[in-house]
Backbone bond lengths (Angstrom), bond angles and torsions (degrees), N, CA, C in turn:
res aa  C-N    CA-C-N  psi(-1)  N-CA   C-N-CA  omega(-1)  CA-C   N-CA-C  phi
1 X - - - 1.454 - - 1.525 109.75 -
2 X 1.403 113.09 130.59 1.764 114.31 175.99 1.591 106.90 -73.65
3 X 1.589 85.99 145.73 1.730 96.75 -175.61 1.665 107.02 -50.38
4 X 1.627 122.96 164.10 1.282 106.01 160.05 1.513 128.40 -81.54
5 X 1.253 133.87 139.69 1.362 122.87 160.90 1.305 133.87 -10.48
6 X 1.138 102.14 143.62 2.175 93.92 -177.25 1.162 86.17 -117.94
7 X 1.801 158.17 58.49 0.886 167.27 108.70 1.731 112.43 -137.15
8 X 1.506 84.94 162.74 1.713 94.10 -176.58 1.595 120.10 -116.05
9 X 0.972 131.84 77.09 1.628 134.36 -133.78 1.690 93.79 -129.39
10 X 0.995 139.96 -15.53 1.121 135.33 178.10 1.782 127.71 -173.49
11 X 1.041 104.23 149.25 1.447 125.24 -165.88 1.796 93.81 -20.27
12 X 1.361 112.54 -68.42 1.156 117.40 -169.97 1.475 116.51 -65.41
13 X 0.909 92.87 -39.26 2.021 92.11 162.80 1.463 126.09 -48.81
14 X 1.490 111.32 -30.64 1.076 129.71 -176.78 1.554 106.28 -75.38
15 X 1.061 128.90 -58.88 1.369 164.26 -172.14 1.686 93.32 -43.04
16 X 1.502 109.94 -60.74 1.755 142.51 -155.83 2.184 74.49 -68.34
17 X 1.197 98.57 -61.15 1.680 90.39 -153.59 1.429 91.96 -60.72
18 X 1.472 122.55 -59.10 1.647 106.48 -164.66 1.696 108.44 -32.43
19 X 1.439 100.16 -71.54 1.563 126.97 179.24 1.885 87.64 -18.15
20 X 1.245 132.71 -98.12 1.074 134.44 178.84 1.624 131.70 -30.63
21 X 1.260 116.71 -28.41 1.643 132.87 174.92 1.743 96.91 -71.96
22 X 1.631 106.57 -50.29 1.745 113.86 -162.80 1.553 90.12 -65.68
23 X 1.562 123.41 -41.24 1.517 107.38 -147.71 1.968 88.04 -86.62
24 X 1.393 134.01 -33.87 1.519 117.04 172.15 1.738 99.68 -54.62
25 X 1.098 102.79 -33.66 2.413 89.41 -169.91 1.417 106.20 -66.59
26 X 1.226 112.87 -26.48 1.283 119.14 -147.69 1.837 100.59 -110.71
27 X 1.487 112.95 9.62 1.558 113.35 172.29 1.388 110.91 -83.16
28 X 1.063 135.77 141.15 1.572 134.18 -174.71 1.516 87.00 -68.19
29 X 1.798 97.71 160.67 1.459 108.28 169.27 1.390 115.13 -84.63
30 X 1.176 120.50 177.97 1.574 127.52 164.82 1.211 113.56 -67.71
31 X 1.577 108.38 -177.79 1.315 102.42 175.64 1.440 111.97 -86.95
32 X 0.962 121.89 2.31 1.543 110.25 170.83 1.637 106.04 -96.12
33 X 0.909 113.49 6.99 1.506 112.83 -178.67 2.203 115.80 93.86
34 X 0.770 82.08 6.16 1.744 89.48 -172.91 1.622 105.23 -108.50
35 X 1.423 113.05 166.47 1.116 132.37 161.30 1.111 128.34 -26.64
36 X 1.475 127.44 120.94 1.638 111.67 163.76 1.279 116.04 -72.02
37 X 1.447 115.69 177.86 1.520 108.31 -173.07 1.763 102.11 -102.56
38 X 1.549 108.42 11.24 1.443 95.06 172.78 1.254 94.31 -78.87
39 X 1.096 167.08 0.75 1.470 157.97 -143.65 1.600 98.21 -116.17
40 X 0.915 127.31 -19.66 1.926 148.63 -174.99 1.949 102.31 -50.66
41 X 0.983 94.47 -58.70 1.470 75.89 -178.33 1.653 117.00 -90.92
42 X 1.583 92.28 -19.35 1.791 79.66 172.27 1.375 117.92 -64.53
43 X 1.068 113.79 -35.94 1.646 130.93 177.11 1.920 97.25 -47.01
44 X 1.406 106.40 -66.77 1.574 71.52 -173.53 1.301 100.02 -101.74
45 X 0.782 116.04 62.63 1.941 113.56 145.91 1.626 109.03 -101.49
46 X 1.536 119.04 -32.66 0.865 132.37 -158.95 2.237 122.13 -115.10
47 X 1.568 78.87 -19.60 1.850 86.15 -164.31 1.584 89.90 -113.38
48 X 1.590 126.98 141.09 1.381 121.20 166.79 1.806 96.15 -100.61
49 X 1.348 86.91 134.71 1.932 92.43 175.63 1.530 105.98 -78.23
50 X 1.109 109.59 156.14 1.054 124.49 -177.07 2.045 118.16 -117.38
51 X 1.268 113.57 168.39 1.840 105.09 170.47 1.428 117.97 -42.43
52 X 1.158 115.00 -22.20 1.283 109.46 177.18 1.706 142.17 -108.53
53 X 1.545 82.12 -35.35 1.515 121.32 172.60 1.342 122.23 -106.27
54 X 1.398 110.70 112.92 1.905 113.06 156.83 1.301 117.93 -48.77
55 X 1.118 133.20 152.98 1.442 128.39 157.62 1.430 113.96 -53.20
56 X 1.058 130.68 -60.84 1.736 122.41 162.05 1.536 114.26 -35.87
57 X 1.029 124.37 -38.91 1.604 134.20 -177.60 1.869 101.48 -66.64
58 X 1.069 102.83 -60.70 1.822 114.40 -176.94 1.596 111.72 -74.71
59 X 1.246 144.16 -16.94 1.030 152.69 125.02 1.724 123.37 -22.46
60 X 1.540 99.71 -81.51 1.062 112.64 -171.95 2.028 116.93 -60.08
61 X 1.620 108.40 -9.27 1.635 134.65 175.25 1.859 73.73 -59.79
62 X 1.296 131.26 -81.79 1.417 118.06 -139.26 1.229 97.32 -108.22
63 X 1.397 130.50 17.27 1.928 121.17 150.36 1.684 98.45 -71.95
64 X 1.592 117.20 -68.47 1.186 115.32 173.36 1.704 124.53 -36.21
65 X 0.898 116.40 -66.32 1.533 116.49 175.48 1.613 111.96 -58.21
66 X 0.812 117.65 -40.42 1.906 104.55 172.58 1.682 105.28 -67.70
67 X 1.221 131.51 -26.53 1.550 130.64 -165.43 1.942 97.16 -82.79
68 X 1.712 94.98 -45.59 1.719 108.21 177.72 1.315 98.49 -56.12
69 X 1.058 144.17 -68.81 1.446 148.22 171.28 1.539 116.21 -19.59
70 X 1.174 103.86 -63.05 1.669 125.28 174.36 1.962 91.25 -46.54
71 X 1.209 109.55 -71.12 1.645 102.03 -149.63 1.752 98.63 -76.32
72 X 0.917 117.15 -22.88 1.945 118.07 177.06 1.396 76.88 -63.77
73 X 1.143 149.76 -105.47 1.649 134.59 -160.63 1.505 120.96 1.05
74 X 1.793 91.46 -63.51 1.720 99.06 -171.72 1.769 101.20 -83.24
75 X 0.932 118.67 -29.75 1.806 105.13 164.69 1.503 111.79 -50.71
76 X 1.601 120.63 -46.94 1.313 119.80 -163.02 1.658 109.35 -66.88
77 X 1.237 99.43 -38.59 1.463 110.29 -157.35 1.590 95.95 -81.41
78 X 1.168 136.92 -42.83 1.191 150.97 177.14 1.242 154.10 -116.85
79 X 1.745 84.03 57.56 1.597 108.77 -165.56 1.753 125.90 -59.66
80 X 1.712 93.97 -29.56 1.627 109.13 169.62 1.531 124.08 -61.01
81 X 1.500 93.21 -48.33 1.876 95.86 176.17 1.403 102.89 -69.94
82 X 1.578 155.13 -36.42 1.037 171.88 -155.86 2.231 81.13 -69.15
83 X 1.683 84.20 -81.25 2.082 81.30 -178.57 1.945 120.97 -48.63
84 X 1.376 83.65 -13.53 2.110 83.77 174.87 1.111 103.10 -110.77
85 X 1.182 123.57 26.27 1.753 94.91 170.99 1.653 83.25 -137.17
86 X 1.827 129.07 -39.45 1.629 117.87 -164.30 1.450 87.33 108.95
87 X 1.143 92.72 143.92 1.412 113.67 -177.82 1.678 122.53 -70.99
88 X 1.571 109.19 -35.56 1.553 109.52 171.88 1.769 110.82 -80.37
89 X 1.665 116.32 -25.22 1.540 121.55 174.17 1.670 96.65 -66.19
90 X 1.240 127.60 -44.46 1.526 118.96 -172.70 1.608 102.05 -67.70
91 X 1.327 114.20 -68.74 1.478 93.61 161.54 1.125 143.04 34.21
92 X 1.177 92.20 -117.23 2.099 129.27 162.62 1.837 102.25 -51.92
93 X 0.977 114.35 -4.86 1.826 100.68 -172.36 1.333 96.64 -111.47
94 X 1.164 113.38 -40.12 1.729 121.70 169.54 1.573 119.43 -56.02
95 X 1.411 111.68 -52.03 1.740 114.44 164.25 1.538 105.48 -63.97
96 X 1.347 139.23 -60.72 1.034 112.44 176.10 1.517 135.85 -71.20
97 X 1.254 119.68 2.08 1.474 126.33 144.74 1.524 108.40 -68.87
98 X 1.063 133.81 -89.44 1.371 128.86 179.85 1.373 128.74 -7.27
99 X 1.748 101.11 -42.86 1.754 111.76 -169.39 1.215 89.21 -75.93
100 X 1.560 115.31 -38.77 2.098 93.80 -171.47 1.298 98.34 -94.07
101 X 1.499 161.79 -57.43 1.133 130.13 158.61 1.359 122.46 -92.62
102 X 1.298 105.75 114.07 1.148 110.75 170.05 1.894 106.23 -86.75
103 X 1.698 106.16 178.25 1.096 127.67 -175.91 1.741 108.92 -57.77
104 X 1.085 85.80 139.41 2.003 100.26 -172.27 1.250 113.62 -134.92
105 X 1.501 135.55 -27.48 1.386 136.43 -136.73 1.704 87.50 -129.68
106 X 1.475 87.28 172.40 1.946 91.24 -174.41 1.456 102.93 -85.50
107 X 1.456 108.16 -19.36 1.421 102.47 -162.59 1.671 93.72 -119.80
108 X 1.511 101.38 162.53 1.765 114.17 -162.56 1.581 83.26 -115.49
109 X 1.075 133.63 38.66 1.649 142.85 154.16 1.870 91.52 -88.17
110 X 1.358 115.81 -76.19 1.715 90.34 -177.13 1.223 122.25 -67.80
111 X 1.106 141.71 38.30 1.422 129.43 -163.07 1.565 100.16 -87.77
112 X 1.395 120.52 -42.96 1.684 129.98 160.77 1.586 117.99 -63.05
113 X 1.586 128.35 21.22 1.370 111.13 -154.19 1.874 90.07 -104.23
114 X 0.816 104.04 -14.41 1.950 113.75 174.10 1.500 114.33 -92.49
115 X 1.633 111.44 -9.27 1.296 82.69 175.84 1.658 136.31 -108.13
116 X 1.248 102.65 15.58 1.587 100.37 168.29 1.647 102.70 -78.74
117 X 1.446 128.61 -16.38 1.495 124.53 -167.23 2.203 90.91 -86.72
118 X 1.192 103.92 -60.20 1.307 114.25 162.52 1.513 108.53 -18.85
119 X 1.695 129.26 -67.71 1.326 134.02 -169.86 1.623 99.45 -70.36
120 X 1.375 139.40 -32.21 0.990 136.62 -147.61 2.111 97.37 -87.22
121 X 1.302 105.08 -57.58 1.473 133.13 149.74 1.551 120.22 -37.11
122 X 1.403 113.73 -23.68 1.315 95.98 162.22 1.411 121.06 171.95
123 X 1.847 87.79 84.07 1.568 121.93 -152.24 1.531 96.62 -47.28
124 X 1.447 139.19 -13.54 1.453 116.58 -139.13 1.790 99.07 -85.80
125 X 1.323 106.74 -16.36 1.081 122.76 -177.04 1.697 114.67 -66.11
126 X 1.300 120.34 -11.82 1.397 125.80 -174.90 1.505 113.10 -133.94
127 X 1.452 116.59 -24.89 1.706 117.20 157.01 1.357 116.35 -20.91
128 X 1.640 109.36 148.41 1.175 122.19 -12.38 1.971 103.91 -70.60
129 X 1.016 122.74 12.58 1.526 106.88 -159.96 1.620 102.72 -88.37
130 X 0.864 134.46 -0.47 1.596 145.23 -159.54 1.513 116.82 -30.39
131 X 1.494 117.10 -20.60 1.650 112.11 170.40 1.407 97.34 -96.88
132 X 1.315 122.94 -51.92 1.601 107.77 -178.86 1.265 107.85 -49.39
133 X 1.239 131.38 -82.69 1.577 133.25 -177.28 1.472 110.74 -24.38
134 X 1.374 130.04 -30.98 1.457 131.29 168.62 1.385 107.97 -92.89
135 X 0.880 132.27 19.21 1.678 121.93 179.01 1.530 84.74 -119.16
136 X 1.551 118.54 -39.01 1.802 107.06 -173.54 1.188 116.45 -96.37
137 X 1.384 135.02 -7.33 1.418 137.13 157.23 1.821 96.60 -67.82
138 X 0.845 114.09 -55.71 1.634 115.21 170.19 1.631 127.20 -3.90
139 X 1.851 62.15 -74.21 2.060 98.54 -170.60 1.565 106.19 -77.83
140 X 1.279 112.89 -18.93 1.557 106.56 -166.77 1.798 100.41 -105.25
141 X 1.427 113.58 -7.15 1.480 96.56 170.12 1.739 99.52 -116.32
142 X 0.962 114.04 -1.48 1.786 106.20 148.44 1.925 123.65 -53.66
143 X 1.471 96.79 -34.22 1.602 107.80 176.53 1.809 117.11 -73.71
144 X 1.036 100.75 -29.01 1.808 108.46 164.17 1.561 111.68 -65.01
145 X 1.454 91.56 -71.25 1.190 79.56 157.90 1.776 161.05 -17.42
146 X 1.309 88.71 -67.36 1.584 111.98 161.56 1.640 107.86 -58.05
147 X 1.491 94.79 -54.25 1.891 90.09 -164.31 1.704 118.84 -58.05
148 X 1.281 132.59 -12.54 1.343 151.95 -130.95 1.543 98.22 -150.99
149 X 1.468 125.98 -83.76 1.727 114.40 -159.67 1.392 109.92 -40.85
150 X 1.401 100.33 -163.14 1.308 105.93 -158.71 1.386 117.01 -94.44
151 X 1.047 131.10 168.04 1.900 130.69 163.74 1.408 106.31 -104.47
152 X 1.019 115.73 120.79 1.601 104.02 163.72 1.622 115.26 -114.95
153 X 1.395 119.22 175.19 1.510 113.70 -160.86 1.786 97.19 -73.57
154 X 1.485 122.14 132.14 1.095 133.27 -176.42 1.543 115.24 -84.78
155 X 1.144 101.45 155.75 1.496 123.04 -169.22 1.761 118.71 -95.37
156 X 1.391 111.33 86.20 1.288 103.26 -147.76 1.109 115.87 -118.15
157 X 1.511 120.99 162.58 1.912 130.99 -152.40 1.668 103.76 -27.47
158 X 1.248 115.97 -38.70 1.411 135.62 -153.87 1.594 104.02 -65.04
159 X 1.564 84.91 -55.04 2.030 113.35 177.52 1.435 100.10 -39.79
160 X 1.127 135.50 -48.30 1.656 130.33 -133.88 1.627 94.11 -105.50
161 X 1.232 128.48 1.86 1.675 139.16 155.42 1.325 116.00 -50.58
162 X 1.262 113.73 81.77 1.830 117.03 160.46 1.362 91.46 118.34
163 X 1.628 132.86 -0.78 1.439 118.94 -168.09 2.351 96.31 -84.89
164 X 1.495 78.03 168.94 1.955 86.35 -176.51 1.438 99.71 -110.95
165 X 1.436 108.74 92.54 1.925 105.57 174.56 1.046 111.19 -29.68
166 X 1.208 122.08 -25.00 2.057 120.90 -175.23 1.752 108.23 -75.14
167 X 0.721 108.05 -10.60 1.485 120.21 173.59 1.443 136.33 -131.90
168 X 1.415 88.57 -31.95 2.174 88.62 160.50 1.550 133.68 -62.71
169 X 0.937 120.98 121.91 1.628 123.49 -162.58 1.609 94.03 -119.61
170 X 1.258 131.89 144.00 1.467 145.13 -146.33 1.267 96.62 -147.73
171 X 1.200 140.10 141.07 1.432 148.02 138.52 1.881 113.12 -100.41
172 X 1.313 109.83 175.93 1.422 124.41 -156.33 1.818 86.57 -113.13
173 X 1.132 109.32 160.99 1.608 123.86 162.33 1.243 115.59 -49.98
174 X 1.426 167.57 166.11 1.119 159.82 147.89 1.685 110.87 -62.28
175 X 1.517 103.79 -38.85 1.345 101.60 166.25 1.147 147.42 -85.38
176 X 1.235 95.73 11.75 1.978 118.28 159.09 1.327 124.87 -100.59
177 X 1.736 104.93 125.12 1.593 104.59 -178.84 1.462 88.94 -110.52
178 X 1.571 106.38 134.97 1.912 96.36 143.79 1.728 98.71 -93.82
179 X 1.611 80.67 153.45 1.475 117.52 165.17 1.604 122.94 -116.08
180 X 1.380 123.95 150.80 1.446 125.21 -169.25 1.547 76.27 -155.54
181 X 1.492 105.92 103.94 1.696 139.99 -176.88 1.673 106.20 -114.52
182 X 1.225 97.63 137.94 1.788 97.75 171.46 1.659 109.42 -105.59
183 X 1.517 111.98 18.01 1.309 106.95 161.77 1.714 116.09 -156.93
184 X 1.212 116.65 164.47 1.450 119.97 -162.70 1.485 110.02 -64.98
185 X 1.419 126.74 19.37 1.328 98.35 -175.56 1.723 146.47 -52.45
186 X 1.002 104.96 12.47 1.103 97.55 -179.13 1.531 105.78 -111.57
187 X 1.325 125.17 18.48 0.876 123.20 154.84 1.913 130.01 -93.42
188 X 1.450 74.41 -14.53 1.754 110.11 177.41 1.455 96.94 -63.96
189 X 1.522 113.55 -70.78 1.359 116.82 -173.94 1.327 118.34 -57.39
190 X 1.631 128.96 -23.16 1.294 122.05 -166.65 1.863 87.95 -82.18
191 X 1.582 139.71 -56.65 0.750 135.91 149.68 1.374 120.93 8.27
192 X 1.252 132.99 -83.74 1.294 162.72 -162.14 1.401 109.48 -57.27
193 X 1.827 94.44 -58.92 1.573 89.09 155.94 1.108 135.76 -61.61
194 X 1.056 149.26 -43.66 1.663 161.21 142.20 1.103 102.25 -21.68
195 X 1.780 134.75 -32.55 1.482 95.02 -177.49 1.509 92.00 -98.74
196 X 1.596 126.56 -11.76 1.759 96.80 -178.68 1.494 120.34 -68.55
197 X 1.354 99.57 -22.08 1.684 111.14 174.04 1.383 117.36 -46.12
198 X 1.196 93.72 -40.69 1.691 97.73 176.05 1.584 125.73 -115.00
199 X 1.349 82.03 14.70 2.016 93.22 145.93 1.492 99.73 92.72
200 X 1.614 123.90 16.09 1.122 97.61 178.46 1.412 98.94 -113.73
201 X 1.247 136.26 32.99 1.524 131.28 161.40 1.188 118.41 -156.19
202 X 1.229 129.66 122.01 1.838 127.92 172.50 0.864 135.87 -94.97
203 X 1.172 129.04 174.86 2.071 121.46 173.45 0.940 79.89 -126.01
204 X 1.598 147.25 33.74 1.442 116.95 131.43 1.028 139.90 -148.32
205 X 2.113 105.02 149.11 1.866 110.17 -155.26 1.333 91.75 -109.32
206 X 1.427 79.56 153.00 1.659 115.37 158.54 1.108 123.97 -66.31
207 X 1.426 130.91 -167.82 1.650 139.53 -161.35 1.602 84.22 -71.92
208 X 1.317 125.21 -68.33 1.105 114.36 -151.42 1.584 112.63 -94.16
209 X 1.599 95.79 104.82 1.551 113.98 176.16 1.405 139.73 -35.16
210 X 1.770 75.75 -48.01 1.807 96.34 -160.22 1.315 104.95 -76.08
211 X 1.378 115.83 -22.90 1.747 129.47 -170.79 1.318 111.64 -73.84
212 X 1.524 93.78 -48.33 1.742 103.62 -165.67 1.684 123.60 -39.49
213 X 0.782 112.82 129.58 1.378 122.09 165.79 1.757 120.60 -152.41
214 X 1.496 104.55 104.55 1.434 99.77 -178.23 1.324 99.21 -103.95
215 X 1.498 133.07 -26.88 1.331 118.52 179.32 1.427 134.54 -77.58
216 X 1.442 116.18 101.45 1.534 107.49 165.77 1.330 126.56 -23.19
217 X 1.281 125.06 122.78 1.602 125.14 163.79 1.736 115.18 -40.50
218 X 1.274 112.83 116.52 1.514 139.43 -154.93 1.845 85.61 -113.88
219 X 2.043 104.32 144.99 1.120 89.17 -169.40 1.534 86.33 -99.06
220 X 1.592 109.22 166.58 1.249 114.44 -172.31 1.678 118.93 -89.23
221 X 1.237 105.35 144.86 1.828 97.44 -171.05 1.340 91.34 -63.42
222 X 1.874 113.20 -172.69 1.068 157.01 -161.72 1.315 118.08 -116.66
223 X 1.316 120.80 94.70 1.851 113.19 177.58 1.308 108.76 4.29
224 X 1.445 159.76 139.66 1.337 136.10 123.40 1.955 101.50 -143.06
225 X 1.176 137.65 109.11 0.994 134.70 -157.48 1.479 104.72 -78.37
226 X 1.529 113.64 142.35 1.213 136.90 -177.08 1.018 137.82 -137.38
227 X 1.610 137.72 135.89 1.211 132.28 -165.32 1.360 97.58 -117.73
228 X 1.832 112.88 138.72 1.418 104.40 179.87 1.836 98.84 -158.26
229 X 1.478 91.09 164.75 1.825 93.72 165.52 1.178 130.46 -143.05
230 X 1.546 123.98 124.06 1.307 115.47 173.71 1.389 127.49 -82.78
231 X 1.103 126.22 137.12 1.287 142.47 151.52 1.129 130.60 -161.73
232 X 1.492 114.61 -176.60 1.195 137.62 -176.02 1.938 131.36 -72.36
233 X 1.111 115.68 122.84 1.654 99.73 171.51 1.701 93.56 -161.08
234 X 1.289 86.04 148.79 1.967 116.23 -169.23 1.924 90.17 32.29
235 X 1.170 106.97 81.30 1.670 94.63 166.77 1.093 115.45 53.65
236 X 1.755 132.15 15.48 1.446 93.27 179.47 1.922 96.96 -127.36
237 X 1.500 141.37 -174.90 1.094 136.08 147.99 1.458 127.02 -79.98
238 X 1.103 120.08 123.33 1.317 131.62 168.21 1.536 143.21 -98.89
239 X 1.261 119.68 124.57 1.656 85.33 169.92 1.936 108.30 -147.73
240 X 0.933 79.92 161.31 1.942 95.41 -138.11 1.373 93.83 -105.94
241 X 1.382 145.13 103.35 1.572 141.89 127.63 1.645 132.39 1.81
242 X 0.959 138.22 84.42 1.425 112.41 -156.08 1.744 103.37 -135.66
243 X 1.405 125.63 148.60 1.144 141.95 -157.64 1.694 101.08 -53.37
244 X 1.308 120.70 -176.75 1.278 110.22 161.94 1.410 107.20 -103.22
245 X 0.995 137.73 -9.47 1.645 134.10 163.79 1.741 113.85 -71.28
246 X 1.266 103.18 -39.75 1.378 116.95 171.54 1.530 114.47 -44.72
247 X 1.225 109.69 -68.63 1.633 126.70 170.28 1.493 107.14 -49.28
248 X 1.086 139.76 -50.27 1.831 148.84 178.99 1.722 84.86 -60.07
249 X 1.243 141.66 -55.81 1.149 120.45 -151.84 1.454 117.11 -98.24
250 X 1.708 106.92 -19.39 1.729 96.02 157.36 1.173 116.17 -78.53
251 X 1.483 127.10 -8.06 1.505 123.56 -144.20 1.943 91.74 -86.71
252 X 1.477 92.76 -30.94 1.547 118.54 -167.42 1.725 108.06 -67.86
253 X 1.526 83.11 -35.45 1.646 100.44 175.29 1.652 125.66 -74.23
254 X 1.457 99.85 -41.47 1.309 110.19 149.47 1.443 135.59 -27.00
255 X 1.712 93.22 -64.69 1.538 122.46 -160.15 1.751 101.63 -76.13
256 X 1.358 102.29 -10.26 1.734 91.45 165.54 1.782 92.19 117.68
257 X 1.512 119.76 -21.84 1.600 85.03 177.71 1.173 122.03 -110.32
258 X 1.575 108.51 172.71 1.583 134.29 -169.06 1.549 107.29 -32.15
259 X 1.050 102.81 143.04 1.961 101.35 172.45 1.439 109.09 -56.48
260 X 1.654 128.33 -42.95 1.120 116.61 170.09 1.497 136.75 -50.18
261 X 1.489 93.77 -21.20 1.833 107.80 -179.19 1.492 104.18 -97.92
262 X 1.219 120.38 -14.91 1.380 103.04 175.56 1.641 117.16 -104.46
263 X 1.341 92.99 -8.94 1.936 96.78 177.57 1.939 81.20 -76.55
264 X 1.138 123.78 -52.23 1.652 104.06 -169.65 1.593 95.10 -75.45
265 X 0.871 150.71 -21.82 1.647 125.17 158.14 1.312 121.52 -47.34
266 X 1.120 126.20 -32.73 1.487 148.88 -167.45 1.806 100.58 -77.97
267 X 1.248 103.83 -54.15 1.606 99.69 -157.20 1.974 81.92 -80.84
268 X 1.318 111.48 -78.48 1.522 119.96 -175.23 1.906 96.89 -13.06
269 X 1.157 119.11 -23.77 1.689 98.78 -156.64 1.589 99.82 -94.26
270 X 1.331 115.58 -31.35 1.584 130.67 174.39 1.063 127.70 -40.70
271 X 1.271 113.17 127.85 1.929 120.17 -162.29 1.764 91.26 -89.00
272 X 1.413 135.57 -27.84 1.516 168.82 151.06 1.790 93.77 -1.69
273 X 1.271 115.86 105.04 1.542 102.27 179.07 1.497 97.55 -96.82
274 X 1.420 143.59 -57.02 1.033 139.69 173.07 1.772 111.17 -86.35
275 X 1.328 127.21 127.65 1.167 150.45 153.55 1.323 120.78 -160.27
276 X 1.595 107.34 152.62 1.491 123.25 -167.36 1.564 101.47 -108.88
277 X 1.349 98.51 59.53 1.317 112.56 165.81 1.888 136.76 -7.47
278 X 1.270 90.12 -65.20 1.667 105.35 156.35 1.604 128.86 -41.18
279 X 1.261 98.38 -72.10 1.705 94.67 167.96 1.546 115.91 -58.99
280 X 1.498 115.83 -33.40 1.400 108.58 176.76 0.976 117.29 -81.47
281 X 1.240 163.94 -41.57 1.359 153.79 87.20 1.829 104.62 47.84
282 X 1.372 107.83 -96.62 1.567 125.66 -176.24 1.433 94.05 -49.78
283 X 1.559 161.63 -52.99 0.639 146.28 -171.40 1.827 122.44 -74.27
284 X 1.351 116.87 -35.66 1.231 121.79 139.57 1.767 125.14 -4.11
285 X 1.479 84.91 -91.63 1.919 108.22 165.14 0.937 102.73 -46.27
286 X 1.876 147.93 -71.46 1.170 111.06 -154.17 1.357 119.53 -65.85
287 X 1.037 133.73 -28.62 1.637 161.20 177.96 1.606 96.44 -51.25
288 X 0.880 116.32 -64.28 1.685 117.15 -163.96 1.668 113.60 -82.62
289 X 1.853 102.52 -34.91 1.428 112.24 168.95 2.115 107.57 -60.72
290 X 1.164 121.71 -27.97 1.102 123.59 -156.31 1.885 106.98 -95.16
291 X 1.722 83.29 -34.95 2.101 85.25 152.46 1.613 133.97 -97.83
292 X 1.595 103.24 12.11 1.423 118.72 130.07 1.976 87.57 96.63
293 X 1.338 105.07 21.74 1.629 106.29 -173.04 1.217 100.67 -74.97
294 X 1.100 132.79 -17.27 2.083 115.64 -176.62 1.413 100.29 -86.31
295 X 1.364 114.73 161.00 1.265 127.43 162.52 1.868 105.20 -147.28
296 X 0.923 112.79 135.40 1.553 124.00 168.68 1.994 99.65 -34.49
297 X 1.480 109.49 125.14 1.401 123.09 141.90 1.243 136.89 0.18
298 X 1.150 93.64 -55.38 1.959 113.96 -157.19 1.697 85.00 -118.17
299 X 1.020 140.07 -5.21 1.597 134.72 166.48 1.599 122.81 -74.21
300 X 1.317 92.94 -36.03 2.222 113.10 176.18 1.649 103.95 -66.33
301 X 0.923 104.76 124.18 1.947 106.37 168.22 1.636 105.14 -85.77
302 X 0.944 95.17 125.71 1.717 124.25 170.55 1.275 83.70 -9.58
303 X 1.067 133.48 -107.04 1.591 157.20 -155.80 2.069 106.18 -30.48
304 X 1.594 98.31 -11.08 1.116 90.35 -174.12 1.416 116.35 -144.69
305 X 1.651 100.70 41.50 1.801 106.36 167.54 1.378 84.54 -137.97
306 X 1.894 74.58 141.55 1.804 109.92 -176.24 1.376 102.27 -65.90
């Protein structure tokens, strides 16, 4: 990066200093949380010290606070992985997510959207817990998700009158993910909430990051595999338990085929020797038609079916 200007004389000069101010804000901190010392001379090219403050000193006020900014995001958004990993292990996993993706987007809604691929890419950061920590980074950026995408006009009990399952093709809400988890978290998280409610845990830190720890050590669930879905209905977040045939047959629905091919994806996948398929099935739909999760095929924009 070119030094900044020691005068301001033209458009591009101007341009040169921002360029140089963004790339000192925008250097990860140390590990103690402070300034690197490459930032030293930009600082005084650019910062006048004051009686109290060096230019490295007054600088490093808004490197730190834009990086603090950055991780209060990933605390907020991901209070569960925060209780499975400890508050100084989340930490360190959050700065080193950040350094390889850092912030890109206008809005600090994606700022978590890389990091379950991040944990997957480079487990050492969440050891020994490495499937839990991926089942709750999972589950906890499925809930952004939900809270934010879009609604589109739903496809409802009424809709599916005179249609030929051999040819009707269904899509999901944008704001519904299924998940197929090998542990209960979401019982973790309902947990979690209950104890901040009652004051014994927060999502929120102070200056010093690396220290923080408001959450009591939480005991950890028990393998037990689960199928579930988040989303959205009348404004609120949800997330829904769901069979393992259940999950095979939206997932199928998802994936682009006909209701007829995914109700036989559904049954074909079932370990289930006796079931009355039909009613379970029809009862399914009304349930899911009535929280408004289908939407017509040809209604989803390219850019936004799974």
């Amino acid at each position: 990066m070119n030094p900044p200007p020691s005068r301001i004389e033209s458009v591009a000069d101007l341009a040169d200093l921002q360029r140089a101010m963004a790339g000192a804000l925008f250097r990860p901190l140390t590990e103690s949380d402070g300034m690197q010392r490459a930032n030293a001379k930009t600082a005084e090219a650019i910062i006048t010290p004051n009686d109290r403050l060096s230019a490295f000193e007054r600088l490093e006020i808004y490197n730190r606070q834009y990086w603090f900014r950055l991780l209060d995001c990933l605390y907020d958004d991901f209070p569960g992985l925060r209780a499975v990993l400890g508050g100084k292990k989340f930490h360190r996993l959050c700065k080193a997510y950040l350094a390889k993706y850092p912030s890109e987007s206008f809005t600090l809604r994606n700022l978590g959207s890389r990091l379950p691929q991040f944990i997957r890419d480079e487990p050492r950061w969440v050891a020994p817990r490495e499937e839990l920590a991926r089942d709750m980074v999972a589950f906890e950026w499925a809930q952004v998700v939900a809270f934010d995408s879009a609604a589109l006009k739903p496809f409802t009990g009424d809709d599916f009158l005179g249609q030929n399952p051999a040819d009707l093709r269904l899509a999901l809400q944008p704001h519904l993910t299924l998940l197929a988890l090998e542990y209960p978290v979401d019982q973790m998280v309902l947990a979690l909430k209950e104890r901040t409610l009652r004051g014994d845990a927060s999502n929120a830190i102070g200056g010093d990051h690396a220290a923080h720890e408001t959450t009591r050590a939480m005991r950890m669930p028990k393998r037990e595999p689960i199928y579930v879905a988040v989303h959205r209905h009348e404004l609120d977040l949800y997330y829904k338990r769901l069979e393992p045939e259940a999950c095979t047959l939206l997932g199928a629905l998802r994936d682009g085929a006909t209701l007829e091919s995914a109700c036989e994806q559904a049954i074909l996948s079932s370990t289930q020797e006796e079931a009355d398929w039909a009613s379970q099935i029809r009862a399914w739909f009304e349930n899911w038609a009535a929280l408004g999760w289908f939407v017509h095929h040809d209604s989803v924009p390219t850019n936004d079916k799974q």
